[in-house]
C-alpha positions as CSV (number, residue, x, y, z in Angstrom):
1,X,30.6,30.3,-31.6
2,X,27.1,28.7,-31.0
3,X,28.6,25.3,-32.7
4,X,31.9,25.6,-30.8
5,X,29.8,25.3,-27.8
6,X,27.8,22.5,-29.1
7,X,31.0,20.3,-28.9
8,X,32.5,21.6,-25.7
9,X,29.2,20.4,-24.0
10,X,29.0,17.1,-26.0
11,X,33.1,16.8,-24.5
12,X,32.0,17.4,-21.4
13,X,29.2,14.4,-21.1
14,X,31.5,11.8,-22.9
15,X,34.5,12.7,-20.4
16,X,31.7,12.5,-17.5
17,X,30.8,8.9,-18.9
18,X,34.6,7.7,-19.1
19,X,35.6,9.6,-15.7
20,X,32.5,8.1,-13.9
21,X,30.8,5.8,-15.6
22,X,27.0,7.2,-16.1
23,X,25.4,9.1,-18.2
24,X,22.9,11.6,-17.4
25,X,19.9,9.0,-18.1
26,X,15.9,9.7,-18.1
27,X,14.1,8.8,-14.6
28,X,10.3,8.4,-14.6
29,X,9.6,10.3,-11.8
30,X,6.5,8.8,-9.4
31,X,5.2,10.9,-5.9
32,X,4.8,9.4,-3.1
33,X,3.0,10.7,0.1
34,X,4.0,9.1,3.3
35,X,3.8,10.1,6.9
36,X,7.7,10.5,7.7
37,X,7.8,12.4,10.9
38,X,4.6,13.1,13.8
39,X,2.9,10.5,15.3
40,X,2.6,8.3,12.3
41,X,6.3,8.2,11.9
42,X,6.6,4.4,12.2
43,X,4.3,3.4,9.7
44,X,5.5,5.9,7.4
45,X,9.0,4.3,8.0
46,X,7.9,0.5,7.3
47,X,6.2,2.0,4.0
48,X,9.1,3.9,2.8
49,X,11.8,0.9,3.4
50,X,9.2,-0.7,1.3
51,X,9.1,1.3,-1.4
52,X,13.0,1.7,-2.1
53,X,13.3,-2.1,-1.5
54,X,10.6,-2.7,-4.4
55,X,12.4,0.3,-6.6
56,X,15.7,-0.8,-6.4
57,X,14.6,-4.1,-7.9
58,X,12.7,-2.7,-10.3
59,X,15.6,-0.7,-11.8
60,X,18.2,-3.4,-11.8
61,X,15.5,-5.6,-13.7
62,X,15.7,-2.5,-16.3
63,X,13.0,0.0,-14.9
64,X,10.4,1.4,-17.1
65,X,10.9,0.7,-20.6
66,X,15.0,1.4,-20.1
67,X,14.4,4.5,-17.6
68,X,15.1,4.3,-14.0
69,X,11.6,4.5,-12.1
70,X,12.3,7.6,-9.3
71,X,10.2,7.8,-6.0
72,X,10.2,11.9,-4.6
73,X,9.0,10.7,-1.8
74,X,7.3,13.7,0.6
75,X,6.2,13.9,4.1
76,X,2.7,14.8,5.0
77,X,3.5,14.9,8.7
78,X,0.3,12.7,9.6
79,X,-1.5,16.3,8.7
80,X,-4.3,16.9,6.4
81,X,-3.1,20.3,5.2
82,X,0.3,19.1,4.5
83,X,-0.5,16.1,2.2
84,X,-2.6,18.5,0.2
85,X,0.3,20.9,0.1
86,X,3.0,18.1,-0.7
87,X,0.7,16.7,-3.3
88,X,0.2,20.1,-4.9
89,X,4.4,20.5,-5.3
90,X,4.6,17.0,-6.5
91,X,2.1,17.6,-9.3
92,X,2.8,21.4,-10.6
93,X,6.7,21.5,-9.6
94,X,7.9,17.8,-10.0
95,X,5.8,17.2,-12.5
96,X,5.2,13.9,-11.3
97,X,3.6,11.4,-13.8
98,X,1.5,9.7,-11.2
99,X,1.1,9.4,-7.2
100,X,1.5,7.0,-4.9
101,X,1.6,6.2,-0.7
102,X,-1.3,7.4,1.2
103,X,-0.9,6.3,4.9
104,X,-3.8,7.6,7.6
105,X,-7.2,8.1,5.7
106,X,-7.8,12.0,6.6
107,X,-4.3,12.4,5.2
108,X,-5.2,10.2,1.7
109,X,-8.5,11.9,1.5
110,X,-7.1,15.3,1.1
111,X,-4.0,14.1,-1.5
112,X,-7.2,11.6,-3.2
113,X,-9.1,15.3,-3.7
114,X,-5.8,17.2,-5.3
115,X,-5.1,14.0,-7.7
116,X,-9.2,14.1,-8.6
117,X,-8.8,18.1,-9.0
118,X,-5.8,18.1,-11.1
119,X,-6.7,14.9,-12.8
120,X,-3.6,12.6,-11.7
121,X,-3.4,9.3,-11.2
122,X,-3.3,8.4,-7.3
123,X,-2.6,4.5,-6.2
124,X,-3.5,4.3,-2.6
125,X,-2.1,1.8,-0.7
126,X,-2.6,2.4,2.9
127,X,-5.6,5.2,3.8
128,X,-8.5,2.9,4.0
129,X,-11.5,5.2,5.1
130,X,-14.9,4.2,2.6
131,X,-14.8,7.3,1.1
132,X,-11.7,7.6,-0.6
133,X,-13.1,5.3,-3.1
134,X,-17.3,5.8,-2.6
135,X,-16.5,9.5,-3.6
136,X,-17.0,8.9,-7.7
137,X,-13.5,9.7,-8.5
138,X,-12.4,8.4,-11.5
139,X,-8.4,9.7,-10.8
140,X,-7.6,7.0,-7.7
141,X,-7.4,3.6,-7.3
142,X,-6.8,1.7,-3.9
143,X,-4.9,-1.4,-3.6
144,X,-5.9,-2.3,0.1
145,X,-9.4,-2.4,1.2
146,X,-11.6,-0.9,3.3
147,X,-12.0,-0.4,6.4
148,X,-15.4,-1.4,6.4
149,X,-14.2,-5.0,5.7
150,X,-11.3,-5.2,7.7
151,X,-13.4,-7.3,10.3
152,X,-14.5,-9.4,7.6
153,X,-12.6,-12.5,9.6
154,X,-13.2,-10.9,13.1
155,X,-16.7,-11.7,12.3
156,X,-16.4,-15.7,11.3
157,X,-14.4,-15.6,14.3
158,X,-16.7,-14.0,16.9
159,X,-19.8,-16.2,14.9
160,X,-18.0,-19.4,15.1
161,X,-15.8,-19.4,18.1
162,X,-16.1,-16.3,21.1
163,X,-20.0,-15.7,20.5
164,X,-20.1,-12.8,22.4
165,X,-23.2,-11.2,23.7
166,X,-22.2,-7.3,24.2
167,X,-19.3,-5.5,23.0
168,X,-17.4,-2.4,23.5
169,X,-16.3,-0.5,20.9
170,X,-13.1,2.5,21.4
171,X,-12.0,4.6,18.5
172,X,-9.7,7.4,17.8
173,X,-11.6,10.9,16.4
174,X,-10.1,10.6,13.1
175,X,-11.9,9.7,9.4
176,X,-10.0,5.9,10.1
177,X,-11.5,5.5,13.7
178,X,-14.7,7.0,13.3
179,X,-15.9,5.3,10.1
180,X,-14.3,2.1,11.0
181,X,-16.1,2.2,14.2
182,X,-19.5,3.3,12.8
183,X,-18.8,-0.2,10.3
184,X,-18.2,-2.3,13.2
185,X,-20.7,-1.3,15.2
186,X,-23.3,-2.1,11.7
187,X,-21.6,-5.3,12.1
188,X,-22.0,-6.3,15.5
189,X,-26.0,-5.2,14.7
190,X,-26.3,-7.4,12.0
191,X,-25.0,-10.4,14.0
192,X,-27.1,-9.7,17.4
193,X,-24.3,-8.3,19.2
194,X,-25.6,-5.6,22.0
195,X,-23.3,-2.3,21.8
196,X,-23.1,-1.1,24.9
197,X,-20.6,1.9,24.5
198,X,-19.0,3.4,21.7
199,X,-16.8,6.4,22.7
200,X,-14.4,8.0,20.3
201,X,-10.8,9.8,21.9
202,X,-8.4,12.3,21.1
203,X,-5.6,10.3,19.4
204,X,-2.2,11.2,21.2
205,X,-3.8,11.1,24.5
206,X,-1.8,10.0,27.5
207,X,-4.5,8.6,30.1
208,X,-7.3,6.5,29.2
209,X,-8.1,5.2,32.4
210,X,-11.4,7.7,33.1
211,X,-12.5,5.8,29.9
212,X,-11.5,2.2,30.7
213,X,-12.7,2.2,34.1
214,X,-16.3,3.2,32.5
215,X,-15.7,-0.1,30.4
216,X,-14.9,-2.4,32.8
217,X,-18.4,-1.2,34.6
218,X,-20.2,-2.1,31.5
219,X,-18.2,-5.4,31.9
220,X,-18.2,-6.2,28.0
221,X,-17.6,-9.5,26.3
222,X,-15.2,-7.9,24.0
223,X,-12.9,-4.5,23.8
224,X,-12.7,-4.2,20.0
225,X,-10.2,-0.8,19.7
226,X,-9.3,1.4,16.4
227,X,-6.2,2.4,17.0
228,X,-3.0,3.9,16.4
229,X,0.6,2.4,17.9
230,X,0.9,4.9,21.0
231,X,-3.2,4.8,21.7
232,X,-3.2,0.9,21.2
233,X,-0.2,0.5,23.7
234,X,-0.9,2.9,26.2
235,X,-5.1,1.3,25.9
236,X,-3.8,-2.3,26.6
237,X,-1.3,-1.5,29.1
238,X,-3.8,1.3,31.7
239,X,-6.7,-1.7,30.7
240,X,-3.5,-4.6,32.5
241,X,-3.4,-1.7,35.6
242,X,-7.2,-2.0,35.8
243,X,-7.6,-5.3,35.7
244,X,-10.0,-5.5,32.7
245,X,-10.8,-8.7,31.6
246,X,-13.0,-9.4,29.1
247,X,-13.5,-12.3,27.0
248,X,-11.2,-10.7,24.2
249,X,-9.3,-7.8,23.2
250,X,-9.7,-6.9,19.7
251,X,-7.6,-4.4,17.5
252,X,-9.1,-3.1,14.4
253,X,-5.5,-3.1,12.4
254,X,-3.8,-0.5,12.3
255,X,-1.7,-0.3,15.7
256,X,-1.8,-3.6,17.2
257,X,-0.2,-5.3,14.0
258,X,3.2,-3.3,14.4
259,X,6.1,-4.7,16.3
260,X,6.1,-1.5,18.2
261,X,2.8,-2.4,19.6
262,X,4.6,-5.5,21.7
263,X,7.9,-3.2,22.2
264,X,5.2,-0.3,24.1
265,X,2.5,-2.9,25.6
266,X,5.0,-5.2,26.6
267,X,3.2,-8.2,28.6
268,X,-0.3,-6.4,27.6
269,X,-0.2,-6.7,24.6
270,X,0.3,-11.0,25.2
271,X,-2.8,-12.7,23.4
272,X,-4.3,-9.5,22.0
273,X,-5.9,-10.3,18.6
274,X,-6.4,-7.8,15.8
275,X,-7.6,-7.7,12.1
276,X,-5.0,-7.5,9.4
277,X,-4.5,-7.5,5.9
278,X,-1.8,-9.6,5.2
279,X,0.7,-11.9,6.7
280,X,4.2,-13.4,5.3
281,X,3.2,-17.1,5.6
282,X,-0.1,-16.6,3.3
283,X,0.8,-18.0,-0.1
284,X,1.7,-14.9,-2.4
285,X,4.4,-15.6,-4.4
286,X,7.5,-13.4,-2.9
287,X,5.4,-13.2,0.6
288,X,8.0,-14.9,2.9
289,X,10.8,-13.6,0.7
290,X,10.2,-10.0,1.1
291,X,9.8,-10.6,4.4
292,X,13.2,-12.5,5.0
293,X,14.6,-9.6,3.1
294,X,13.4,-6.8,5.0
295,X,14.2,-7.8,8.2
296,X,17.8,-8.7,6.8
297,X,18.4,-5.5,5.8
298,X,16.6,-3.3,8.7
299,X,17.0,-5.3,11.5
300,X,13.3,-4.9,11.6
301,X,10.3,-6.9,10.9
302,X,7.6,-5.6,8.7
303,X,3.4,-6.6,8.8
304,X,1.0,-5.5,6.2
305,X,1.7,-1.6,6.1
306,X,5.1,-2.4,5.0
307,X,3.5,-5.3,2.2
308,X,1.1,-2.9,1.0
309,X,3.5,-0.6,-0.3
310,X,6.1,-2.8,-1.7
311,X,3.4,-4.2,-3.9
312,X,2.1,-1.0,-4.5
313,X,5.7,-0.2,-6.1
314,X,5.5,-3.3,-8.1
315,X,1.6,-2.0,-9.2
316,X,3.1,1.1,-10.4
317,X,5.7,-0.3,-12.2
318,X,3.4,-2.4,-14.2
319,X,0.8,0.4,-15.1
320,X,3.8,2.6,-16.4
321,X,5.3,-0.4,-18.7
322,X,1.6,-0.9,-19.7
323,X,0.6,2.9,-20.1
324,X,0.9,4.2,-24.4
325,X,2.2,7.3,-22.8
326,X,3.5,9.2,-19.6
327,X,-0.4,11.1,-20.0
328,X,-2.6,11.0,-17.3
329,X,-5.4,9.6,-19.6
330,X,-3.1,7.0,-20.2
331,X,-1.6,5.7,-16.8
332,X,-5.7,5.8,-15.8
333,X,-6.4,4.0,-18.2
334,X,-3.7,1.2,-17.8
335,X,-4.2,1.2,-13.8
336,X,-8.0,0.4,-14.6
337,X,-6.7,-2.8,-16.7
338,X,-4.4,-4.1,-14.2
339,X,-4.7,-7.6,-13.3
340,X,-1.7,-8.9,-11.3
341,X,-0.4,-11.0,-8.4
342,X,1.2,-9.5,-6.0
343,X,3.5,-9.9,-2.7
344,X,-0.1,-8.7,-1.1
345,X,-2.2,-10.6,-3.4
346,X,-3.9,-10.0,-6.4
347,X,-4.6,-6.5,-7.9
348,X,-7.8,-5.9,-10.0
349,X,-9.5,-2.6,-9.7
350,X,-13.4,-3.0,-9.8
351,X,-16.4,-1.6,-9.3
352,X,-19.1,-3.0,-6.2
353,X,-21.6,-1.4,-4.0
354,X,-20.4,2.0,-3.6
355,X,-16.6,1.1,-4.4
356,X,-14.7,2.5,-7.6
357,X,-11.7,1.3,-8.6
358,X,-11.4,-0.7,-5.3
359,X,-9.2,-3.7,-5.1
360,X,-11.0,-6.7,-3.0
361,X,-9.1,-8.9,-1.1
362,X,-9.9,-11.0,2.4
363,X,-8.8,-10.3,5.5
364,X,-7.1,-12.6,8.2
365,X,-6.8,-12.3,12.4
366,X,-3.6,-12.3,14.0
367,X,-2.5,-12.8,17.4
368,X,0.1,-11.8,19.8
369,X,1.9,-15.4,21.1
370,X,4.3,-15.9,22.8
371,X,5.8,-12.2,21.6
372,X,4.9,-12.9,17.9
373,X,2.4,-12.0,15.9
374,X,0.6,-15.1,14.7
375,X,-2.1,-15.7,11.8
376,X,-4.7,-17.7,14.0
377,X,-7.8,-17.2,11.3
378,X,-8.6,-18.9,9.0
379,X,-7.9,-22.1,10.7
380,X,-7.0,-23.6,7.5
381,X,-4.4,-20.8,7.4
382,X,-3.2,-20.7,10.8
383,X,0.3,-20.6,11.6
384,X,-0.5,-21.4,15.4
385,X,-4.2,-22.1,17.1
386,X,-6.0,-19.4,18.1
387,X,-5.8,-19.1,22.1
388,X,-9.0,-19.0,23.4
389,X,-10.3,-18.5,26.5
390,X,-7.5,-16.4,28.2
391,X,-7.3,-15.9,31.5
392,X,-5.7,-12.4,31.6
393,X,-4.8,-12.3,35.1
394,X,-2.3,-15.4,34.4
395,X,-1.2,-13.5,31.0
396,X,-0.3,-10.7,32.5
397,X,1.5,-12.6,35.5
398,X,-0.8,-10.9,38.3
């Protein structure tokens, strides 16, 4: 009886491959963490278009070692809690062989602590707060930087070009805002740069005018502003009703890199420069490709966030090819010999300062012309001149 139904089951999988052409094949299954829904939404969207653009590639070029690489991608709402939670299910229920995604830092600090406790592999490619990779852990491994050097080119710029003399400094209350603010302001120390106000907010807020009016009091040489899309647009756009004008607007990343940020601002957001990570005219092979792509098929464009994680796609798929085994020991060990180019550069996990396993890469400025987001810095780089002084008045048609 037991052999009779043996062969019925082996029937039933060959007339499954004739009827319908596949066969139940092996996936290597990979989590990912993104923010899909909450505030964060956007970002999380960019990331996850990313990631299935990257995958799909992948598996038509063969997957992993003949078996489809499969993304269970979970949302952690932009909350803490729920990252923790999703990572948890991904490890003991899906039995994921690594982890991927990590969007806002407090979020990827909380997944970063399950993968360390539970001893699986985590690529972050997004959360940037210094601890996530000052912590010791020998489990994760971050593809973007810092966010202590995201103003690595703000600063050449401001030393070279705006020379301010005092700056103000707003930041959202999260583990992004506040350490990237406490960094900046370190920065602006170092070169001679007087801080007069650095005041942290409530992300989600609705006015900021109490705040902004305080500002234009001080009557700073430069607004530099941590911030996500909503904060960033609704900051630019009260700071346009007030009529502040200082000798430059500055976004930390994050928010004022997205094309949301010009849909929201509108007009305020003309001229506005921000750090960034990446750009599609740098010379990556597959930069301006992947871009071309993406906004083919999603009627969309995409900025770093989205870069990040297709690379980070392509980074897993070349640490599971790599890796002796599906083990954790041995998808560590493989993701601390990776040496690759990337859409978002090159990938090499290292060791400095504080950092472990910390890719190090530069960082560029970008600026709103025109209605596009333009890499201005480096010069040599530039896709158009940086536009320098502005008279905001006249860029705002007052």
């Amino acid at each position: 009886m037991r052999r009779h139904k043996v062969v019925l089951l082996s029937i039933i999988c060959i007339m499954g491959i004739i009827l319908f052409g596949v066969s139940p094949a092996a996936a290597v299954k990979v989590g990912i963490v993104l923010p899909l829904t909450g505030a964060e939404a956007k970002f999380g969207e960019i990331e996850k278009n990313s990631f299935v653009m990257a995958v799909e590639e992948i598996n038509k070029k063969g997957g992993i070692k003949g078996e489809k690489l499969e993304l269970i991608i979970e949302d952690d709402t932009g909350r803490p809690e729920v990252g923790r939670s999703v990572a948890e299910k991904l490890i003991n229920k899906d039995k994921v062989v690594m982890l991927g995604g990590g969007y806002s830092s407090s979020c990827t600090f909380a997944v970063a602590g399950v993968a360390q406790q539970n001893r699986m592999p985590f690529l972050v490619n997004t959360g940037s707060a210094d601890k996530i990779t000052t912590s010791g852990w020998d489990y994760v491994f971050r593809l973007n930087p810092p966010v202590s050097e995201y103003a690595g080119a703000i600063e050449s710029l401001l030393s070279q070009v705006i020379k301010p003399k005092t700056v103000v400094i707003l930041h959202e209350n999260s583990l992004f805002g506040t350490s990237g603010a406490k960094s900046f302001e370190e920065t602006c120390q170092r070169l001679g740069f007087q801080v007069l106000l650095k005041q942290g907010y409530e992300a989600g807020g609705i006015d900021f005018k109490p705040v902004l009016i305080r500002v234009k009091q001080l009557n700073p040489d430069i607004v530099y502003m941590i911030s996500y899309i909503m904060d960033a647009s609704l900051l630019m756009k009260q700071a346009k009703e007030l009529k502040l004008t200082p000798k430059m607007f500055i976004g930390g990343a994050a928010g004022f890199t997205m094309p949301e940020f010009k849909k929201n601002a509108g007009i305020a957001s003309e001229k506005v420069i921000s750090a960034t990570l990446w750009h599609e005219v740098l010379r990556y092979p597959g930069a301006m490709d992947y871009y071309k792509r993406y906004v083919a098929r999603f009627k969309s464009e995409t900025e770093y966030h989205g870069a990040e994680a297709y690379a980070a796609a392509y980074v897993i798929a070349d640490v599971l090819k790599r890796a002796k085994s599906y083990s954790s020991a041995d998808i560590k060990q493989a993701l601390s010999e990776t040496n690759m180019m990337t859409v978002f550069g090159p990938v090499k996990f290292i060791s400095y300062d504080k950092f472990k396993n910390q890719n190090k890469l530069p960082t560029y400025v970008v600026q709103w012309i025109n209605g596009k987001l333009e890499l201005v810095w480096p010069a040599n780089l530039a896709t158009k001149k940086f536009v320098y002084p502005v008279n905001w008045l006249t860029t705002w048609k007052y």
